[in-house]
MDAnalysis code that builds the backbone (N, CA, C; Angstrom):
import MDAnalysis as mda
import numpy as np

u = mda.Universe.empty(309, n_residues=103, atom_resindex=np.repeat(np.arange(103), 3), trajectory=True)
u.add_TopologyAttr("name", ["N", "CA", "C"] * 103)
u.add_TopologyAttr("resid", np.arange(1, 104))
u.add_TopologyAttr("resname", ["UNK", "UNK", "UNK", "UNK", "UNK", "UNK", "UNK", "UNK", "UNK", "UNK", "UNK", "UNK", "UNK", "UNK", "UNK", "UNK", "UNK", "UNK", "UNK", "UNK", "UNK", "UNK", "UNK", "UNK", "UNK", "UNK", "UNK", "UNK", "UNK", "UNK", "UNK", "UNK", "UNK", "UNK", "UNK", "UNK", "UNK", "UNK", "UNK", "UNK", "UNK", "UNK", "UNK", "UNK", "UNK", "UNK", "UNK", "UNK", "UNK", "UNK", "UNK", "UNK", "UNK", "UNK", "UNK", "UNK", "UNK", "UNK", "UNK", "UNK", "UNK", "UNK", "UNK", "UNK", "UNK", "UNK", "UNK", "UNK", "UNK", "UNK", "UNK", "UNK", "UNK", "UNK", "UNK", "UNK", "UNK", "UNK", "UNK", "UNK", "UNK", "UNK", "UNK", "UNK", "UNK", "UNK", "UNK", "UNK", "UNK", "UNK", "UNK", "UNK", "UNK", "UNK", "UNK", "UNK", "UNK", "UNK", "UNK", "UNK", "UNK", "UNK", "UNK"])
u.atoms.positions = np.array([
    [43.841, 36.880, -18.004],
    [44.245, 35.669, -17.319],
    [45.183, 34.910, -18.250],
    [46.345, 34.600, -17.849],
    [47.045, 33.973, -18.089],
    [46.588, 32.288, -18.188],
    [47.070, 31.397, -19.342],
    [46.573, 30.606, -19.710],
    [47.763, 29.174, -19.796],
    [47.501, 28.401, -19.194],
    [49.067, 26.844, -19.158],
    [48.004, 25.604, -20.181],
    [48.958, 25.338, -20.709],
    [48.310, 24.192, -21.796],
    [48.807, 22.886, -21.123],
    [48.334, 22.197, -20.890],
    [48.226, 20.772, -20.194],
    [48.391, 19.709, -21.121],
    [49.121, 18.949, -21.495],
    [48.795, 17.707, -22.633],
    [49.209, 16.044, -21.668],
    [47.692, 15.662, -22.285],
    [47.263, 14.406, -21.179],
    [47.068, 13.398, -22.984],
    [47.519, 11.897, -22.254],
    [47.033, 11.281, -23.175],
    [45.943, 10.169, -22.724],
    [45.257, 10.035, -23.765],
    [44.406, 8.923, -23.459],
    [44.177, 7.781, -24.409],
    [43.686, 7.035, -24.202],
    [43.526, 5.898, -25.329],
    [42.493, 6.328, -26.043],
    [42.428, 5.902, -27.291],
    [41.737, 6.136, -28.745],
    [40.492, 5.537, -28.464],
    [40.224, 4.376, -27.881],
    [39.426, 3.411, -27.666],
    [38.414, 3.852, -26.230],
    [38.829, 5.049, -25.404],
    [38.018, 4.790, -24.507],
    [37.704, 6.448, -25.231],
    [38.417, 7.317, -25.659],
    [37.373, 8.526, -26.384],
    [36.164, 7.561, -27.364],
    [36.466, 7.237, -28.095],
    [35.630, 6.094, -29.071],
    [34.115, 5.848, -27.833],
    [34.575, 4.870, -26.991],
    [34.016, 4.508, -25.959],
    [32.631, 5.819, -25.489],
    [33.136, 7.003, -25.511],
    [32.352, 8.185, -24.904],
    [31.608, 8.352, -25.881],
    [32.238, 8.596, -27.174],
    [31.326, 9.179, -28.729],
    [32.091, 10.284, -28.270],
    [32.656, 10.923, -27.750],
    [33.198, 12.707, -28.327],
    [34.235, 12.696, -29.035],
    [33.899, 13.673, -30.136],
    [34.377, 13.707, -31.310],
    [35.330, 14.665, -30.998],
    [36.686, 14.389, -31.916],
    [38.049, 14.591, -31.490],
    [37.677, 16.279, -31.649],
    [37.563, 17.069, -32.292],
    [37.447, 18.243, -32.155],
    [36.702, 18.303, -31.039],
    [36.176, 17.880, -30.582],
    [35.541, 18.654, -28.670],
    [36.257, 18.360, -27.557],
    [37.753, 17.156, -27.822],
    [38.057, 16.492, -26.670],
    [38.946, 18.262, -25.616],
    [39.473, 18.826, -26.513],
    [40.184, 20.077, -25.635],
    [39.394, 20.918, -24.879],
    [37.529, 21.617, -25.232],
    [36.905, 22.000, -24.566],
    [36.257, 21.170, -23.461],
    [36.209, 19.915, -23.924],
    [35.445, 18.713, -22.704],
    [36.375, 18.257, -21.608],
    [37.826, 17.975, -22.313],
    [38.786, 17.704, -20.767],
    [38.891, 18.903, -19.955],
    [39.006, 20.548, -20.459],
    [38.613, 21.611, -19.675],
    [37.700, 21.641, -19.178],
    [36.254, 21.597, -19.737],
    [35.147, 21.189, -18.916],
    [34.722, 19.821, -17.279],
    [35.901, 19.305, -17.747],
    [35.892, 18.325, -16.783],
    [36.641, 18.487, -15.489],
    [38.043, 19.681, -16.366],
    [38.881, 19.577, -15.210],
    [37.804, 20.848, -14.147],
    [37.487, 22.011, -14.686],
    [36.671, 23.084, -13.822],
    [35.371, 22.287, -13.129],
    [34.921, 21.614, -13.810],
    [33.518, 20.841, -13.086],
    [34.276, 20.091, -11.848],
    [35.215, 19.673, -11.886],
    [35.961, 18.973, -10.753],
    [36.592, 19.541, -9.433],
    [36.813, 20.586, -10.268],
    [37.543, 22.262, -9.065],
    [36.437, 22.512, -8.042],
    [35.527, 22.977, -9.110],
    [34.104, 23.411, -8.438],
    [33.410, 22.044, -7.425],
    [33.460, 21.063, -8.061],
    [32.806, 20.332, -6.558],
    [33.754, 19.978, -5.554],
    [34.393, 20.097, -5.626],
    [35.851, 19.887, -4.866],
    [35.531, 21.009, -4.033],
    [35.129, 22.330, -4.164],
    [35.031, 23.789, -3.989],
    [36.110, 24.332, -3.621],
    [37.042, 24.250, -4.699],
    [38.172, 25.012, -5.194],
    [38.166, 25.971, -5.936],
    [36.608, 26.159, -6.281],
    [36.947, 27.762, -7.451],
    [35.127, 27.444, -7.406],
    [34.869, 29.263, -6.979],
    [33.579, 29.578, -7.154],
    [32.854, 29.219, -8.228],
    [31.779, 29.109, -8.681],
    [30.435, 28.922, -9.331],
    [30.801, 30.443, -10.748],
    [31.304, 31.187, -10.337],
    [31.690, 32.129, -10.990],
    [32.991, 32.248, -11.786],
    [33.889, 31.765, -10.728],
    [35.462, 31.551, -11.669],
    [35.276, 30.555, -12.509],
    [34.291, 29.412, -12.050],
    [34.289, 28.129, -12.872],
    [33.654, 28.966, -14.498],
    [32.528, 29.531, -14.518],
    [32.490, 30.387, -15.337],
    [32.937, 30.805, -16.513],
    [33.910, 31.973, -15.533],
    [35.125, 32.542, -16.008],
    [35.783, 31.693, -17.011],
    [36.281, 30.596, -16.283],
    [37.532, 30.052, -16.896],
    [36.690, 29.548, -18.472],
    [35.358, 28.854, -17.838],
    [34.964, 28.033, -19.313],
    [34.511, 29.159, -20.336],
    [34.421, 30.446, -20.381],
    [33.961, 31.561, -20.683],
    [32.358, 31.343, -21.187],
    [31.782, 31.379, -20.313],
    [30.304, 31.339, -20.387],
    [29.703, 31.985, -19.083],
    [28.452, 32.456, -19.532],
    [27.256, 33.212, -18.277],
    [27.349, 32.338, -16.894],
    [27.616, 32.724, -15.676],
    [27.197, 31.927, -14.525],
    [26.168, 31.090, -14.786],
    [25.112, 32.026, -15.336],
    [23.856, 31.062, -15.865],
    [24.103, 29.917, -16.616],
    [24.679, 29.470, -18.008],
    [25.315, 28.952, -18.864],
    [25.592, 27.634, -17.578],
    [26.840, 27.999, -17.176],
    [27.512, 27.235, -15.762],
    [26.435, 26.398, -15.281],
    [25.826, 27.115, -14.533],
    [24.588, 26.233, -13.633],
    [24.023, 25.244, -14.599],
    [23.305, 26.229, -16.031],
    [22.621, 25.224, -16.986],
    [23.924, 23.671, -16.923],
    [25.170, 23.708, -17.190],
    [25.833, 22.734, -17.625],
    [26.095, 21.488, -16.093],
    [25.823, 22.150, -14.941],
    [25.856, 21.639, -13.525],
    [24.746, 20.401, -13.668],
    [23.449, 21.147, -14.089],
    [22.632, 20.596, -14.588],
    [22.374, 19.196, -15.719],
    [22.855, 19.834, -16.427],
    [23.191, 19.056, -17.495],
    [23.759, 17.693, -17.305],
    [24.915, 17.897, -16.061],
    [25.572, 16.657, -15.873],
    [25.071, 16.256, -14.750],
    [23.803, 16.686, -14.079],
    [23.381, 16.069, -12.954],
    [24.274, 16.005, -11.786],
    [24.867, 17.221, -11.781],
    [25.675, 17.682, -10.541],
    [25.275, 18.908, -10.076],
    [24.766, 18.713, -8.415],
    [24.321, 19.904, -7.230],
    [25.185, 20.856, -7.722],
    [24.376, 22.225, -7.479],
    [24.875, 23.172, -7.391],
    [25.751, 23.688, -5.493],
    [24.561, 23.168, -4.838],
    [24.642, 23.132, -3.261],
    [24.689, 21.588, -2.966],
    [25.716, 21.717, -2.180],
    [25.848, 20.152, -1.616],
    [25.613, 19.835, 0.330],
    [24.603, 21.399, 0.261],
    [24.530, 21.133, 2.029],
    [22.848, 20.341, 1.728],
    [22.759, 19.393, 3.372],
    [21.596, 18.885, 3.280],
    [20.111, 19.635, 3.581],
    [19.059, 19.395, 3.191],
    [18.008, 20.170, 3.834],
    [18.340, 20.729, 5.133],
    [18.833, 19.935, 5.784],
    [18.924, 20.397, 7.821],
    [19.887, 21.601, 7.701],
    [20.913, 21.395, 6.577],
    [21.900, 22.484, 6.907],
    [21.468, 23.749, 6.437],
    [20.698, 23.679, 5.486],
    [20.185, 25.156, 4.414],
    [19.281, 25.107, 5.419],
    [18.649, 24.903, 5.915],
    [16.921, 25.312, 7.243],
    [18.126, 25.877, 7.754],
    [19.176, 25.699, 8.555],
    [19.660, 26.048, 9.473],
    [20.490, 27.434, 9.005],
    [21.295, 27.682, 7.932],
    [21.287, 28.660, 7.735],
    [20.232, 29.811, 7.138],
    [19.211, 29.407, 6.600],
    [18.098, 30.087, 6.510],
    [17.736, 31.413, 7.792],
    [17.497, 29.880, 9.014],
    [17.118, 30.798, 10.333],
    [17.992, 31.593, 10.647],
    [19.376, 31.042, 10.710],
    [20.494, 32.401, 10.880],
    [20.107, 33.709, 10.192],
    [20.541, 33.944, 8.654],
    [19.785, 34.884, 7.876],
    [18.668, 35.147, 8.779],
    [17.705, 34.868, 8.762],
    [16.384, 35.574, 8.905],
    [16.903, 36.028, 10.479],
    [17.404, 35.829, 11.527],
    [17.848, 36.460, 12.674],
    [18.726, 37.231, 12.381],
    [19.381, 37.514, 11.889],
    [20.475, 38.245, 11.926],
    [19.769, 39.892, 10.262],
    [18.939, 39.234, 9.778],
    [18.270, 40.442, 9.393],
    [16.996, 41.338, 10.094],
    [16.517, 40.544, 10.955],
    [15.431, 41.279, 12.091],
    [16.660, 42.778, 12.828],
    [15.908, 43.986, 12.474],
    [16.439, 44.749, 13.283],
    [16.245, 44.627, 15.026],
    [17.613, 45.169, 15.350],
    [17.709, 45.055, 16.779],
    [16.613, 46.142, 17.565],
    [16.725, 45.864, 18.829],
    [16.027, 46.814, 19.645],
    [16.782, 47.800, 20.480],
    [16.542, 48.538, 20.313],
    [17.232, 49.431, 20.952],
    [16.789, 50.350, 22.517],
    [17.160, 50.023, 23.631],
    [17.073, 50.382, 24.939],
    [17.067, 51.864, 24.750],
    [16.072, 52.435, 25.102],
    [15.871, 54.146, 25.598],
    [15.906, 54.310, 26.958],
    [16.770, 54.856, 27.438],
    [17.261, 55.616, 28.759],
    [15.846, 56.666, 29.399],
    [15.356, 56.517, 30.423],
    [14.545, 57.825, 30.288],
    [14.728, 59.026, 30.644],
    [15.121, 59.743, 30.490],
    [15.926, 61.124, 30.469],
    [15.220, 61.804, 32.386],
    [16.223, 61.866, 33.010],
    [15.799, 62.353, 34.167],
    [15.818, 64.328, 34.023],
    [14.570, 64.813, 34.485],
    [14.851, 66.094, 34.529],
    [15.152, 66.347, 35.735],
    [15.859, 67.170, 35.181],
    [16.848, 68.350, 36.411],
    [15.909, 69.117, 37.474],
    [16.008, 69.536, 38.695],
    [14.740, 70.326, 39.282],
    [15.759, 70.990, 40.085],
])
């Protein structure tokens, strides 16, 4: 993957403001910009990943971390796709013809 370097400025006083220390500000504004993609849902749970190079797992842990959903549908909507799934994995039935004999 090809890689574009971005240079953003900010005031001295509002990094100060956070406590992150100037050596972390290049992995944390990346971290911010992919955490932003992803709830936006502009880039999978996986590319987000990708890009920060860490485990999906890793990912989720950091979703976490900042107290941001992984899923942003409501109970009603996950019940509701639930039941889909579970219908649409019940095998079908299948109609048997009863074979007429010949005489």
């Amino acid at each position: 993957m090809s890689a574009l370097k971005i240079e953003i400025e900010l005031p001295r006083d509002l990094m100060a403001a956070l406590n992150i220390p100037e050596s972390d500000l290049g992995r944390r504004a990346k971290e911010w910009v992919v955490l932003e993609l992803f709830q936006e849902g502009e880039i999978s749970a996986g590319k987000a990943a990708e890009i920060l190079g860490v485990s999906k797992a890793r990912f989720l842990d950091l979703l976490n971390l900042r107290k941001l959903p992984y899923l942003d549908a409501s109970p009603e909507e996950l019940a509701g796709d639930l039941a889909a799934a579970e219908a649409a994995a019940k095998p079908k039935r299948r109609t048997r013809k009863k074979a007429t004999a010949e005489v």
